[in-house]
VEXKOL-19077 format. One line per field, with one value per residue (C-alpha): x negated, y negated, z. Coordinates in Angstrom, 2 decimals, padded with zeros to 5 digits, always signed. Layout:
% VEXKOL-19077
east [X; ...] .
north [Y; ...] .
up [Z; ...] .
% end
This chain:
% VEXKOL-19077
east [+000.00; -001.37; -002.67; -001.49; -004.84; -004.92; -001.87; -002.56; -005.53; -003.54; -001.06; -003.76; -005.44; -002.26; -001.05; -001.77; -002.55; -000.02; -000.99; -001.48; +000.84; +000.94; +003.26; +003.95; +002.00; +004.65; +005.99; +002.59; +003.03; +002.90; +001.22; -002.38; -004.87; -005.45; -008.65; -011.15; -010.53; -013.34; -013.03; -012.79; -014.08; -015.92; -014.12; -013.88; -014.63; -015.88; -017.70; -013.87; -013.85; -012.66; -010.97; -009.51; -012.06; -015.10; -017.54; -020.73; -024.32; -026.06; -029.09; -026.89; -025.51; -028.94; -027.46; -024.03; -022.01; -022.64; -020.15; -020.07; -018.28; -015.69; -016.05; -013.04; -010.13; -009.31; -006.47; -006.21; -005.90; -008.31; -011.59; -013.92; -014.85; -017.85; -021.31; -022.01; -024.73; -026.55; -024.31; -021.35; -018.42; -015.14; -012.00; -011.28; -008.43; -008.47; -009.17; -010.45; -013.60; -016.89; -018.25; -021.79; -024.25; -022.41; -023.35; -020.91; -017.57; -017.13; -013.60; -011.07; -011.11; -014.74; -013.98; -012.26; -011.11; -013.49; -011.53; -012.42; -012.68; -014.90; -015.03; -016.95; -018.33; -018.09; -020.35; -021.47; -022.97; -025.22; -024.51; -020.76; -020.84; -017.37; -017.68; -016.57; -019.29; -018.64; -018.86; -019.93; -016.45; -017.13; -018.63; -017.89; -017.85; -018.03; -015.18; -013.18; -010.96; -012.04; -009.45; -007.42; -007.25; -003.49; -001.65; -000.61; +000.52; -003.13; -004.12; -001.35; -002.76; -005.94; -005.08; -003.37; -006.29; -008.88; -005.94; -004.16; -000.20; -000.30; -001.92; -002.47; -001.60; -000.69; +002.53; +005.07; +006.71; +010.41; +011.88; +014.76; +016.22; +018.42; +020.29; +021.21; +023.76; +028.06; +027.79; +027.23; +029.64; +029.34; +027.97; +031.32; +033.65; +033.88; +032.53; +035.25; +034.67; +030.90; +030.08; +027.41; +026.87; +024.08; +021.52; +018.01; +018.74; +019.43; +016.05; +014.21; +015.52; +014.47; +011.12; +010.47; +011.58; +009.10; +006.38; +007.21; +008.92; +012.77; +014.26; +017.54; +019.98; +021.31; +023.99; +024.36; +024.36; +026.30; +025.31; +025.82; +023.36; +025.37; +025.20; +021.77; +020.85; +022.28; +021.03; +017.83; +017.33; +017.98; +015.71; +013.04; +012.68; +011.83; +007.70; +008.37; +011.35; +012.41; +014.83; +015.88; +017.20; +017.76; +014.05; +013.87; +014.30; +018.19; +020.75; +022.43; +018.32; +019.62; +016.54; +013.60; +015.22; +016.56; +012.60; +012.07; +014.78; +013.05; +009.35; +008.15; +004.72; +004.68; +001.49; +002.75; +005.98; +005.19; +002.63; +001.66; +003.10; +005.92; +008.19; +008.24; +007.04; +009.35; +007.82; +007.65; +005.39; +005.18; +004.63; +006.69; +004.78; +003.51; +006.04; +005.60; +008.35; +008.64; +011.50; +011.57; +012.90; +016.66; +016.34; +016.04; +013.09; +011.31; +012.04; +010.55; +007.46; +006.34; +007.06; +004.72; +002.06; +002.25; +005.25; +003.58; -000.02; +000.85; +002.90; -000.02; -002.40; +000.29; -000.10; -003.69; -004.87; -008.48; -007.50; -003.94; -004.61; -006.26; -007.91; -005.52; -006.57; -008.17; -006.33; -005.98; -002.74; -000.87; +000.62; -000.13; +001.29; +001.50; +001.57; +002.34; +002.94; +000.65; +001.12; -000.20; +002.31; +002.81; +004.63; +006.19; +004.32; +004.06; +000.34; -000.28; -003.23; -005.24; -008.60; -010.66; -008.76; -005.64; -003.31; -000.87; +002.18; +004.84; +007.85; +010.89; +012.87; +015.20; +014.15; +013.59; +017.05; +016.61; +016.72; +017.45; +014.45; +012.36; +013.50; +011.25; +008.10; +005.97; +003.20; +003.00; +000.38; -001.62; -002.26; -003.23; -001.73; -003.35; -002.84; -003.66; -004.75; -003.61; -006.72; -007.69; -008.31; -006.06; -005.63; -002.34; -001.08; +001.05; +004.21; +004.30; +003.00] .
north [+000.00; -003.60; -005.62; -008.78; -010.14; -008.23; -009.29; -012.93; -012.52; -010.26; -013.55; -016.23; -014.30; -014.15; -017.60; -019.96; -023.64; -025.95; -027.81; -031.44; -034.33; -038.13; -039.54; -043.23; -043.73; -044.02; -040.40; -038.93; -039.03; -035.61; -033.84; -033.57; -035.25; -032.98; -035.59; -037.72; -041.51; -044.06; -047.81; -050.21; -053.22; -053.62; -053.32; -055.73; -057.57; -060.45; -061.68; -062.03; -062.88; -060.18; -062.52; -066.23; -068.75; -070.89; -069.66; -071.40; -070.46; -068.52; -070.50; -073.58; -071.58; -070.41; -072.78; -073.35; -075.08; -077.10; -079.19; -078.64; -080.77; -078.96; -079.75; -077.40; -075.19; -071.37; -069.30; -066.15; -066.75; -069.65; -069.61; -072.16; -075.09; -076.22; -074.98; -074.30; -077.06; -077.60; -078.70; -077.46; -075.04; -074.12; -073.20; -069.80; -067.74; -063.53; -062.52; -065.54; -065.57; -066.79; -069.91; -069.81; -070.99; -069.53; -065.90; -065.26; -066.41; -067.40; -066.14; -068.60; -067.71; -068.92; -072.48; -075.74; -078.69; -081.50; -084.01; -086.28; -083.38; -081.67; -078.03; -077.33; -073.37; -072.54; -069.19; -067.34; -064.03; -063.44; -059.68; -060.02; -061.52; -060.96; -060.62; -057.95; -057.91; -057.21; -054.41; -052.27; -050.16; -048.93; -049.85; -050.47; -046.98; -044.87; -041.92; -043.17; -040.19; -036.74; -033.99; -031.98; -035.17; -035.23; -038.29; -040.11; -043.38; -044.34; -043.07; -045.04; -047.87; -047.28; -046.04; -049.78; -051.37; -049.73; -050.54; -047.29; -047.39; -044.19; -041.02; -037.23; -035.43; -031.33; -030.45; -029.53; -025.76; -025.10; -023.18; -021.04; -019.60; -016.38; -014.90; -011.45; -009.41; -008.30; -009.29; -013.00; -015.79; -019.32; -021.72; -023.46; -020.24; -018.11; -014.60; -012.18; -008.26; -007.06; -010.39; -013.15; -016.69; -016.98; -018.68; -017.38; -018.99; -022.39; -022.23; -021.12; -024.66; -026.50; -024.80; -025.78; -029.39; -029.43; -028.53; -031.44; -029.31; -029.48; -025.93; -025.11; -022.69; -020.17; -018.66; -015.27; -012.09; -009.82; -005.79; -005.33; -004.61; -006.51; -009.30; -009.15; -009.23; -011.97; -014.22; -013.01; -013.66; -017.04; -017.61; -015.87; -019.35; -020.73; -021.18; -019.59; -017.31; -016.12; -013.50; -012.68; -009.64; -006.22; -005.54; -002.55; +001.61; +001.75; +003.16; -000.96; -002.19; -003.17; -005.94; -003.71; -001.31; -004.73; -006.08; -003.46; -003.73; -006.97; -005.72; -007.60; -006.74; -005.41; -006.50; -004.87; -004.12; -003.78; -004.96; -004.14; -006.41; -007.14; -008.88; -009.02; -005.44; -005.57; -008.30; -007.90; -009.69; -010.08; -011.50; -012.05; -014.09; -016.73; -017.00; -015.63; -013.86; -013.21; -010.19; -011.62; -009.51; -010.25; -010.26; -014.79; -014.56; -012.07; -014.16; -017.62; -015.76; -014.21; -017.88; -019.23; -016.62; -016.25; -018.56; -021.48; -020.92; -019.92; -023.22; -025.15; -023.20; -024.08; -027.80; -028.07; -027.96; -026.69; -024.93; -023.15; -020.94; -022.98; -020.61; -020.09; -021.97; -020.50; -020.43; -018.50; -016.76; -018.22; -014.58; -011.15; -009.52; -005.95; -004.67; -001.43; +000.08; +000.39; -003.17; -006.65; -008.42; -012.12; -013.19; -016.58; -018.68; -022.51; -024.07; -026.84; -028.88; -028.37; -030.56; -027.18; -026.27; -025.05; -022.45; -019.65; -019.70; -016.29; -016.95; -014.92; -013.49; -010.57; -009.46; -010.56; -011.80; -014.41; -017.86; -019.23; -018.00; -018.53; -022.54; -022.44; -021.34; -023.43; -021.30; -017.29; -015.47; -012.79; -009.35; -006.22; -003.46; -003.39; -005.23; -008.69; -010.68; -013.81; -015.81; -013.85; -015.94; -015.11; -016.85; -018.38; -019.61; -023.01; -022.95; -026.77; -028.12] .
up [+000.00; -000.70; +001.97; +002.39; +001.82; -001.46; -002.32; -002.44; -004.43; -006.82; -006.79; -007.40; -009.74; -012.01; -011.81; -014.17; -014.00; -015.64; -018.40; -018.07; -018.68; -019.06; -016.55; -015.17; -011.96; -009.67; -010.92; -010.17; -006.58; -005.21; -008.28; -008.72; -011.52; -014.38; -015.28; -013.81; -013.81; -013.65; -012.48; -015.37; -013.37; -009.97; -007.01; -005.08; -008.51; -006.45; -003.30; -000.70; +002.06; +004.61; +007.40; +007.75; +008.53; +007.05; +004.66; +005.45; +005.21; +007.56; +008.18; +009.55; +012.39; +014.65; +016.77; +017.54; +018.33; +015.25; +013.07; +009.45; +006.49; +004.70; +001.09; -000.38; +000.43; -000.79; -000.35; -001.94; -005.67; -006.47; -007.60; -005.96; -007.73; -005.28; -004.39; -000.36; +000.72; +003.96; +006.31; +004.34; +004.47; +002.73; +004.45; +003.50; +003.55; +003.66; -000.20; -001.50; -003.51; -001.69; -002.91; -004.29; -001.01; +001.57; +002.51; +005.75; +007.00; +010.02; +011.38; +012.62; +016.37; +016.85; +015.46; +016.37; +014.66; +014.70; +012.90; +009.88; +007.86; +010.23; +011.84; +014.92; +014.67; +018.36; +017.83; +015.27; +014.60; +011.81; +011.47; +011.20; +007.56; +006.88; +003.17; +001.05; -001.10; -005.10; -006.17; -002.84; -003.00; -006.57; -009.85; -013.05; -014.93; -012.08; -011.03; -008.40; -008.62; -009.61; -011.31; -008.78; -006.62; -005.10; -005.82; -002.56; -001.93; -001.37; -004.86; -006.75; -005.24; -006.57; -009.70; -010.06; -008.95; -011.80; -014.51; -014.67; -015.55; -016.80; -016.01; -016.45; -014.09; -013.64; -014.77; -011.67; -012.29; -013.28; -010.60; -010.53; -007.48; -007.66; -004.71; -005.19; -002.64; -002.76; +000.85; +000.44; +000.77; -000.19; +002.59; +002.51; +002.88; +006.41; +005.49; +004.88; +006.91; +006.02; +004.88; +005.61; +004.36; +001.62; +003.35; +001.34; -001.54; +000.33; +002.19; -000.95; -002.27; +000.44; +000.55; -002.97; -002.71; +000.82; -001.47; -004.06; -006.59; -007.67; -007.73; -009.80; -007.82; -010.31; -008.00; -006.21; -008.50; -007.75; -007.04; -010.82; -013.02; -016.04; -013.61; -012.58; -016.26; -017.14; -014.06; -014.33; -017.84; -017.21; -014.48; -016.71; -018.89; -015.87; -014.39; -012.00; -010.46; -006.81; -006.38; -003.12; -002.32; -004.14; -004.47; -001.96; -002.45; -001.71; -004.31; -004.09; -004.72; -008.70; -009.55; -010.23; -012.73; -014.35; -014.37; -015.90; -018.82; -019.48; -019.69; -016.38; -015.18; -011.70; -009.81; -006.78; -005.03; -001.58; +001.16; +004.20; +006.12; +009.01; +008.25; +004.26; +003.06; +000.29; -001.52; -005.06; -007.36; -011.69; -014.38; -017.78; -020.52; -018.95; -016.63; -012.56; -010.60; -006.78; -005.78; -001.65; +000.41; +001.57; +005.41; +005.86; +007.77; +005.53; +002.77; +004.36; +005.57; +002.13; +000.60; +002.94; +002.31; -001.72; -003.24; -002.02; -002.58; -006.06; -007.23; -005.27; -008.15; -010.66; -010.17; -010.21; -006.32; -005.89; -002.73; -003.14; -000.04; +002.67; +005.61; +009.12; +011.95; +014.86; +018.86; +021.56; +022.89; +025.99; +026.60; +025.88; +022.81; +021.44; +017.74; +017.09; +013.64; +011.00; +009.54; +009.42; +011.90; +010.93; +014.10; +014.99; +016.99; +017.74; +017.17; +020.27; +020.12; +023.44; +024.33; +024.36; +020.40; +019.57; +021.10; +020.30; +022.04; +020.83; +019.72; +021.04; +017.99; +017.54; +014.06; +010.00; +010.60; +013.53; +011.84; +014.81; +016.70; +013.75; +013.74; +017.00; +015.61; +013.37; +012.39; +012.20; +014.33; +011.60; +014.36; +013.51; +015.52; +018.84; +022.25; +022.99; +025.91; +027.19; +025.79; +022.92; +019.59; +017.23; +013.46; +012.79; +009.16; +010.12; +008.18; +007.87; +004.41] .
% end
C-alpha cells in the first residue's frame, strides 16, 4: 500500500505547472509570476527625504544650536529650484527631492522657529541623515521580482512602482467539485430516513476558494453509473477534479469502474493512512483527478495533504509541499494499527517552540471535533509521551 509520503511525491510528480498568462496587476493578486521583472528606473529615482524637517548640510551643524536661512520650500511633488549654501536650508516635507548641497535632514522635532525666515536646529545628529538615497532600493535593470514570486498586496505595489500594468503570471486551475452518494440531501432540505446533508462537496468549495482558486460545484451524483458518467465527464474538462465519495471496495463504490470507462490513469488508489485510506489519485490528458474519500473529515485531511500541494504546483509555487513543523505533545497519545495516523491537533506557540495539544474526535465523521483542531499530528503506531516531539502539518494556508 502507498505511503502517504509516497503518495505525495507520486502527486507532485504528475502535476503539471500551468501555463502562463498576461493579466492586469490588480488580478494577479494571489497567483504567482510565471517571469522575472526588472526595475525600469531607480528606485527611489531620487535623493527624498525620509521625514519632515530641514535639509541642510552637515558640516553647519557640529554645533548646535545654530540658526540657518531657509532659502526654499518642498512638499512632496516639487523639484527644488535652489542649491544648499553655507548657512542654508530648505524646508522639507516627507518625499520631496533633496536639494543639491544639503546631505541630511534634520527632522522637525529637533527644530524651532526663529523668525524672519529663520530656523533654529536645536540638535542634530550626523549619522541620522534621513535621506533615502537614489537608487539604494534597486537599480535600473536589475530583477526586483524573480518567477514563482506570489503576488501580494506588497508586490502590486511594486510592480506599479517599476511601470508594470500588466503582467504574467501562472494560470489559476479550473476546478470542478463532484459529490457522489443516494444518501445526500441538499444543505437546505432536512434529510429524509438514512439520509445526511451533503456537506463534502461544500467544504471542498471552500477549501479551494481558501487557497485562491474558484471551484464550480457540479452537483451530487447519484449511485448510478449513467449518472456518474455523465457528471464526471464534465468535471473531466476541468484542471483539476475532486470527487468525493464512491471511491472505496463496496458493491455501491460506482466511480472507479466509471474512471475506468473513461481511460483515467490510476497512480494509486489507496494509502496508508488514518483517516483518508481511500484516496484515489489520476490522471486524464492533462487533466488531474482526486477520488476523496466520503467520510467529511477524511475528505478535508487528504485535501490538505495532496489537493492542495498539487494546485500550489499548478500555479507556479516553488514549494507546493512545505515541511511540518516541529512540537511536543501536551498529553500522551497511542496509535495502534498499522497506519500513518494524521490526528487533529491545535499548534500553540510556546517561548521554548511550539506544542501539540490532541484533539478529542469521535471518528472521520466528527466535523465538529475537527473545527477544533488546526493542524493534524503525523504518528506512527506506537505510544507517545507527554513531551515527545512530534511533526504536525497546520491545516491553515
Amino acid at each position: 500500500m502507498t505511503t502517504p509520503d509516497e503518495a505525495l511525491a507520486i502527486v507532485l510528480e504528475n502535476t503539471p505547472r500551468l501555463e502562463a498568462v498576461e493579466v492586469p496587476l490588480v488580478e494577479a493578486v494571489g497567483a504567482r509570476l510565471a517571469e522575472p521583472v526588472a526595475s525600469d528606473i531607480d528606485l527611489p529615482p531620487f535623493d527624498k527625504s525620509a521625514m519632515d524637517g530641514y535639509a541642510a548640510r552637515a558640516r553647519d551643524l557640529h554645533a548646535t544650536p545654530v540658526e540657518l536661512e531657509i532659502i526654499e520650500e518642498l512638499p512632496a511633488g516639487v523639484a527644488p529650484t535652489k542649491e544648499v549654501g553655507p548657512g542654508q536650508c530648505t524646508k522639507i516635507m516627507t518625499g520631496a527631492p533633496v536639494p543639491a548641497g544639503a546631505d541630511m535632514v534634520v527632522i522637525v522635532e529637533d527644530t524651532e522657529t526663529a523668525g524672519d525666515g529663520r530656523v533654529r536646529i536645536l540638535q542634530a545628529d550626523p549619522k541620522s541623515r534621513n535621506i533615502c538615497a537614489c537608487g539604494e532600493d534597486i537599480r535600473k535593470g536589475r530583477t526586483v521580482l524573480e518567477a514563482g514570486h506570489a503576488v501580494r498586496p506588497s508586490e502590486v505595489g511594486l510592480l506599479a512602482s517599476v511601470g508594470r500594468d500588466r503582467v504574467q503570471v501562472y494560470r489559476r486551475p479550473r476546478v470542478a467539485v463532484l459529490g457522489t452518494g443516494n444518501e445526500l440531501a441538499p444543505i437546505t432540505e432536512t434529510p429524509g430516513p438514512g439520509q445526511i446533508r451533503d456537506a463534502n462537496s461544500w467544504s471542498l468549495l471552500a477549501a479551494c476558494r481558501r487557497a485562491g482558486v474558484e471551484a464550480e460545484r457540479l452537483g451530487v451524483a447519484k449511485d448510478e453509473e449513467a449518472d456518474l458518467r455523465e457528471m464526471i465527464g464534465a468535471g473531466l474538462a476541468r484542471d483539476v477534479l475532486l470527487v468525493s465519495g464512491g471511491v472505496s471496495m463496496g458493491e455501491w463504490d460506482l466511480v472507479p469502474k466509471v474512471f475506468d470507462a473513461f481511460g483515467v490513469a490510476v497512480h494509486f488508489a489507496t494509502i496508508r493512512m488514518k483517516p483518508g485510506k481511500p484516496t484515489v489519485f489520476a490522471t486524464h490528458g492533462s487533466g488531474i483527478i482526486f477520488g476523496l474519500p466520503g467520510n467529511p473529515v477524511s475528505t478535508l485531511v487528504a485535501w490538505r495533504l495532496f489537493v492542495w500541494p498539487a494546485i500550489r504546483k499548478m500555479m507556479g509555487h516553488p514549494e507546493p509541499a512545505p515541511p511540518p513543523v516541529h512540537g511536543r505533545l501536551t498529553a500522551p497519545v497511542t496509535v495502534g494499527g498499522k497506519r500513518t495516523t494524521f490526528m487533529p491537533v491545535r499548534l500553540r506557540s510556546e517561548r521554548s517552540g511550539w506544542t501539540v495539544e490532541p484533539v478529542t474526535t469521535r471518528g472521520s465523521a466528527d466535523l465538529v471535533g475537527f473545527s477544533r483542531a488546526d493542524a493534524l499530528a503525523i504518528l506512527e503506531p506506537g505510544t507517545y509521551e507527554t513531551g515527545t516531539e512530534v511533526r504536525a502539518v497546520p491545516l491553515e494556508l
